[in-house]
N, C-alpha and C positions, 0 to 999 in steps of 0.2 A: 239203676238196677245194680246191685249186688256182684261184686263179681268173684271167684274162688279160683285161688292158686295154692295147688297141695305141692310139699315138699315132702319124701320119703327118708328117712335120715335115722341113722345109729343103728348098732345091730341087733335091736328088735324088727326092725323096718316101720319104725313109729311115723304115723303120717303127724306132717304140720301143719296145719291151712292158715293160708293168712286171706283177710276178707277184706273188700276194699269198694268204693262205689265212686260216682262221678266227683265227688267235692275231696277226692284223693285221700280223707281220711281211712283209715285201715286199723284192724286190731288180727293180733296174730293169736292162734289157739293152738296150745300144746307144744313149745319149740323142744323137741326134742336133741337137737344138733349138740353133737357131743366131743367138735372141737370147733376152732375158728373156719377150718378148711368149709365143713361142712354150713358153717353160720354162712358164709360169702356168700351159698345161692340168693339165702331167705335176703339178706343182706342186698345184694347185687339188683334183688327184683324190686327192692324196696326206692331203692335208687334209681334205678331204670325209669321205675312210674311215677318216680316223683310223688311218692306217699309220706304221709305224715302216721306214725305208727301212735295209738289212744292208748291199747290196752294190751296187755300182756294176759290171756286169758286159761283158763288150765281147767281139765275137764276132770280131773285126780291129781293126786298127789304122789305120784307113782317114780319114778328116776326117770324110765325111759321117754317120760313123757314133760319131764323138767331140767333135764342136763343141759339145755341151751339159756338157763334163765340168769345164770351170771353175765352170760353174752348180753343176754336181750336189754339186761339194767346197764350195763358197760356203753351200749352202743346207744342206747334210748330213755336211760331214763328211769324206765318203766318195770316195776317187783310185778313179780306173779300172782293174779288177782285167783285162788281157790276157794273152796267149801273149810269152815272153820271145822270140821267133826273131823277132815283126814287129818289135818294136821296134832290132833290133838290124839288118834290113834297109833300112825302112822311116826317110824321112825323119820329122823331126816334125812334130806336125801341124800346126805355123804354116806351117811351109814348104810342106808339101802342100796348105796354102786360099792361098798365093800361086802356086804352081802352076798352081790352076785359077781362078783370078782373082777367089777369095770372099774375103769381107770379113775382116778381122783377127780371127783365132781365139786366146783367149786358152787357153795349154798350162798343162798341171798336169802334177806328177810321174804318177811312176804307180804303185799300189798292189802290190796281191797279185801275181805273179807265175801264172798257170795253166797248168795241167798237162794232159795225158790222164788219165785214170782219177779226175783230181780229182772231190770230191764237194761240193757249194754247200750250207749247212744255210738255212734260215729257217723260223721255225716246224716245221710240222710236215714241210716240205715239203723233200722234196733233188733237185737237179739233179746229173748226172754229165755229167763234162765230156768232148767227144769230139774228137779230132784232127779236121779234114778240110783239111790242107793244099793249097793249087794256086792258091784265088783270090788268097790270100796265104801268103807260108811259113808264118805262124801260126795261120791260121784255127781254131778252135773252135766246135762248136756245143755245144748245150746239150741234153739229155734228161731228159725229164721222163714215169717210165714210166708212175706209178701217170693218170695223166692223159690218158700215151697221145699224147705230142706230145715234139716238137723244134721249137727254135731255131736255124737253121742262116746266119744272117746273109747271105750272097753266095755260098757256096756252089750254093747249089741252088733254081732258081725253080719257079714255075707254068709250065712248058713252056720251059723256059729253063734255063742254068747261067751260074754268074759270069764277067765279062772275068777274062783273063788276061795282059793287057796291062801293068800292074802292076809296081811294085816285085817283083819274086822273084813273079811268076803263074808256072803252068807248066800248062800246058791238061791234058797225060797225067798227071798228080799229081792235078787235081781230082777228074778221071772215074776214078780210082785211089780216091779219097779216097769219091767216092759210091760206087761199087759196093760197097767193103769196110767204109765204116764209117758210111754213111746207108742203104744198100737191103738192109742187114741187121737193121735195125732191121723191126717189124709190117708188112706191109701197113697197119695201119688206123691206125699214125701221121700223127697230121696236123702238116705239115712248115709253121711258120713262117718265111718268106724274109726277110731286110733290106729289100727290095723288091717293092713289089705284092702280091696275095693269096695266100692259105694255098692248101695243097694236102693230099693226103698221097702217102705212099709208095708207094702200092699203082698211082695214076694216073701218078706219074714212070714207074716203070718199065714200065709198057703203054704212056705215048703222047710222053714226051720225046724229042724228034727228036736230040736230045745224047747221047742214050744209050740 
């Protein structure tokens, strides 16, 4: 079974999950850790359980949600696997922490290139990769059936949806993007956000004022 250890980290308070199952392989989503201090939890627990980290996985392309990705190739190896459409909209992400007046982010190339219908192996465990374009043109989430959850990064909150103020946002794309390819997913999905607590899908669609 699956298991999930969220990390809250940088001053958006960007959640990190890292996913991890019996045969100790692991892939981490969204490192947002925006110095070493803060890399040592993701770090520390990584060591702790004796995991071997696959994949460096990114739900946009966004800073708050990639300022640990120099970390994460420094210490593992492993470039940040995104959607090829943010990057190709989307300034990089040094320019986007001088933008918002955060401290110098150091960029890394960038790995795998994802898809829709992609499928993420570790262990025993697969993620399928799902479009939800609108926060950003590339947005991706991630599902995870046998467990019964999704990773939806900015997307979709606890009573909330993502800005779409953005690089290439488009507010009727988002709400496009959850109705067709989040609220078709279980009710009894519990929906991981980039920000703030878990939900599931069954509560968005009864009591989110966005939709």
């Amino acid at each position: 079974m699956m298991e999930i250890k969220q990390f809250t980290v940088n001053f958006f308070g960007e959640n990190c999950y890292l996913l991890y199952d019996e045969t100790k392989e692991a892939v981490l989503i969204d490192c947002g850790c925006m110095n070493r201090q803060e890399f040592s939890q993701v770090e520390g627990f990584i060591t702790q359980q004796q995991l071997v980290l696959k994949h460096h996985l990114c739900t946009h392309y966004h800073v708050d949600h990639l300022m640990g990705a120099a970390l994460v190739y420094q210490q593992y190896g492993l470039l940040p696997e995104v959607c090829r459409e943010d990057t190709v909209v989307l300034p990089p992400v040094g320019q986007q922490a001088v933008m918002f007046g955060l401290p110098n982010i150091q960029e890394t190339a960038i790995g795998t290139y994802l898809n829709e219908g992609d499928v993420i192996h570790f262990g025993h465990t697969k993620l399928e990769v799902i479009a939800v374009p609108g926060h950003s043109p590339g947005s991706v989430a991630f599902y995870q059936k046998e467990r019964g959850c999704v990773f939806v990064g900015d997307a979709l909150f606890a009573g909330s949806i993502g800005r779409t103020d953005l690089w290439g946002g488009d507010a009727h794309e988002l709400i496009r993007s959850i109705h067709q390819a989040l609220f078709t997913l279980p009710d009894s999905t519990v929906v991981y956000p980039g920000h703030g607590p878990e939900t599931t899908i069954a509560y968005e669609k009864s009591n989110n004022p966005y939709l």
